[in-house]
N, C-alpha and C positions, 0 to 999 in steps of 0.2 A: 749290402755292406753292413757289417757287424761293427756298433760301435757302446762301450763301455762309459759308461758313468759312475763318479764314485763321488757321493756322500758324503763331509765331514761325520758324519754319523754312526759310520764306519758301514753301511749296507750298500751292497753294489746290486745296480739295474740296468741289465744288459736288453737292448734291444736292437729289432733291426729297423734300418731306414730303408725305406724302398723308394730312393727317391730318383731310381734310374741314373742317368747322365749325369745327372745335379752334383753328383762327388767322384765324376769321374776324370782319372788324371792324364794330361795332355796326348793328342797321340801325334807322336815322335816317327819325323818321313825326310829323307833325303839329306841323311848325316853324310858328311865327308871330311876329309882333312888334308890338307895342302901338302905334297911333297914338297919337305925340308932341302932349302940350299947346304953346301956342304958347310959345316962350322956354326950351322942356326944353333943355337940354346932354346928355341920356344917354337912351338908349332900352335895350330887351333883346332877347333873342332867347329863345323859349320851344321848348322842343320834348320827345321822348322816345325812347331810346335802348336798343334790344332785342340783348342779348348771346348768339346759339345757340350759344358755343362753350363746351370747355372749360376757359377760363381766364379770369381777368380781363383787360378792358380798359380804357382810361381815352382820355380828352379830354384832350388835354395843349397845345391850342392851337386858337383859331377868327383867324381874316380876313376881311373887310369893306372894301370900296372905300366910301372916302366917306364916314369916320371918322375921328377924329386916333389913336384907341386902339382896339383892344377885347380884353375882359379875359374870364376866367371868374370867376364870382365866388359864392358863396353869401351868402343874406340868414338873419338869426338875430336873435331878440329876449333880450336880455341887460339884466336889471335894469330892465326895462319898456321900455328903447330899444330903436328896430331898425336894426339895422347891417346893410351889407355888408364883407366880408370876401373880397380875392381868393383864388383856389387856383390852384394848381402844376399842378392835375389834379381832373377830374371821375372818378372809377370806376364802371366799370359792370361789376355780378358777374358771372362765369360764369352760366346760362341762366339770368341777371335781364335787371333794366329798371332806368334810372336815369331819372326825370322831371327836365326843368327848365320849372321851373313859378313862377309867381308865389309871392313867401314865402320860396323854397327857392334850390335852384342855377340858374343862369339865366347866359348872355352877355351881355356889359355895351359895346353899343355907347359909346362918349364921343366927345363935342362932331361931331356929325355936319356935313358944310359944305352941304347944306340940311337944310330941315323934313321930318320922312317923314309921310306921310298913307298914310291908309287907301285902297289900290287901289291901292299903289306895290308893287315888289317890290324885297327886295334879296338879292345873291348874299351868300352866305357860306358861308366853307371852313372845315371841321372838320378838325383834324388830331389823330391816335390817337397812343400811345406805341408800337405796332408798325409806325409806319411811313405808313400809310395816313393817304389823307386823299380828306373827299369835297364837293364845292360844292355846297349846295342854292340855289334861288329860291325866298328865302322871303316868303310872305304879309306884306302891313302889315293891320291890322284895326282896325276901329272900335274904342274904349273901349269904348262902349256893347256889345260884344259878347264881351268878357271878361266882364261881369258874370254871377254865378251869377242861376241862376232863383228871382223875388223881389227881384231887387236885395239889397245890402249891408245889415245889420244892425246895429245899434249900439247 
């Protein structure tokens, strides 16, 4: 990886780092997104984020064609309600994982200009705080196939 330095001095010293894994950015497995009920304004994007370096990284930005917005956002249940709560940034630890998962951290497509169905795909771009960024096609999926095994309990 090629990385520039620059001087108040006004002399620039490019060099390379060969520091392997140590700056390299998340790999990104098992994205999907929830087939929208009819009249939804907001869908998510689910997926999982594997860190082999050594240092943290973070999600600092996702895009979406065919969206007015899209956010990152975590879900939290506070005093028996469930909120979401945007973030600045998702972190993913040095040789961790961060899931975004139903419940939890998740991408917050808003007000989409159609309906998404299941057996549609949509592109979206992750962008890292080091710079990087990657586009996946990701899966739309039945509801009925989010469900854990047993269906829902209550």
């Amino acid at each position: 990886m090629k990385r520039v330095v620059k001087k108040s001095s006004g002399w620039v010293a490019a060099f390379v780092l060969s520091m392997g894994s140590a700056v390299a950015a998340p790999v990104v497995t098992g994205a999907w997104i929830p087939e929208q009920p009819p009249g939804a304004m907001a869908s998510a994007v689910f997926l999982t984020m594997k860190n082999t370096s050594d240092t943290s990284e973070a999600l600092v930005r996702a895009a979406a064609p065919g969206f007015k917005e899209v956010q990152l956002h975590r879900s939290i249940e506070e005093n028996g309600m469930h909120k979401m709560i945007e973030q600045k940034e998702i972190v993913v630890p040095a040789h961790g994982e961060t899931r975004l998962a139903p419940g939890g951290y998740h991408i917050m497509l808003i007000e989409p200009t159609e309906t998404i169905k299941a057996g549609m795909t949509v592109p979206v771009t992750l962008y890292f705080a080091d710079g990087s960024h990657e586009t996946l096609t990701v899966p739309v999926k039945k509801r009925s196939s989010m469900m854990p095994e047993g269906g829902m309990k209550h």
